[in-house]
N, C-alpha and C positions, 0 to 999 in steps of 0.2 A: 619587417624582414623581407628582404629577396629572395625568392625563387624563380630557378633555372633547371629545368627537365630534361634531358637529353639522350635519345637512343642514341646506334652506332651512326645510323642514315640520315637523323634531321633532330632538330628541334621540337620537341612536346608539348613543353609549357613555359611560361613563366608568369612572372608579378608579383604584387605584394601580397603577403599573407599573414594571419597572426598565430596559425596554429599548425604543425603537420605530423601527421602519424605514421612511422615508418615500418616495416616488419622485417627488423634486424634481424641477424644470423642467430644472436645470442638471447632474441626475443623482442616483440614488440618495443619501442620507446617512441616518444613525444616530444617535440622539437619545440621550444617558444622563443619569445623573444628574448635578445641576451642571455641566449644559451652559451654555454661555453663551449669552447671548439673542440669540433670531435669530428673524426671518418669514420664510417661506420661497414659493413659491406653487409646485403639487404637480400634476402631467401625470397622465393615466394610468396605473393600476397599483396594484398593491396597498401598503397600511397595515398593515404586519408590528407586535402590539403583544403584548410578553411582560408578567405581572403577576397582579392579582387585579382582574379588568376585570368591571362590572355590563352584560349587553345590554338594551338599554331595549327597550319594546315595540317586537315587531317583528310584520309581516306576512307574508303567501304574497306578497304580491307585491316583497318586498324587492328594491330594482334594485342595494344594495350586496354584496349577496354575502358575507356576512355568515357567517363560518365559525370554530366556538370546537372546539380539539384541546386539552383540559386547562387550561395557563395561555398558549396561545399563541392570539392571532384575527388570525386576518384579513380584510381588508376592504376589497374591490375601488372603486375612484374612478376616476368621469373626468377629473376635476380638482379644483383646491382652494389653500385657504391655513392654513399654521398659522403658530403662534408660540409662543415657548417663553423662558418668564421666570421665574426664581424661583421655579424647580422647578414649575411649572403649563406644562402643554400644552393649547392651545386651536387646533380643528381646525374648519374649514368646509369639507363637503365638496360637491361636485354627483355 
């Protein structure tokens, strides 16, 4: 699967991933491959994402929290909306 990260100001992340953990509005859910298509809109909490994920420029002041363990990141949001189609995950985060 594709991911794509996206604040309002720039680009976050992307690449290939097999597994991601969202913290939906109506509770945690789990994204895999040939998931079925869904938007979801995303509360506070972190963006659990397993893979071979690119971190695009980042700065000292990053307000996402921004944390890579290997092939694991995570990535602290106050809110948000993804969707997920045809194997592509597309994410806006605040």
């Amino acid at each position: 699967m594709l991911i794509e990260i996206f604040s309002i100001n720039s680009k976050l992340l992307s690449g290939k991933t097999n597994s991601v953990i969202f913290p939906g509005s109506g509770g945690s859910f789990q994204v895999l491959e040939n998931h079925a298509p869904i938007v979801s809109t995303l509360k506070k909490g972190q963006i659990i994402i397993e893979g071979e994920i690119s971190v695009e420029g980042r700065d000292s002041q990053d307000p996402f929290k921004i944390k890579k363990d290997k092939e694991k990141i995570s990535l602290q949001i106050e809110s948000g909306l993804m969707e997920m189609k045809k194997n592509s995950i597309k994410v806006l985060v605040d």
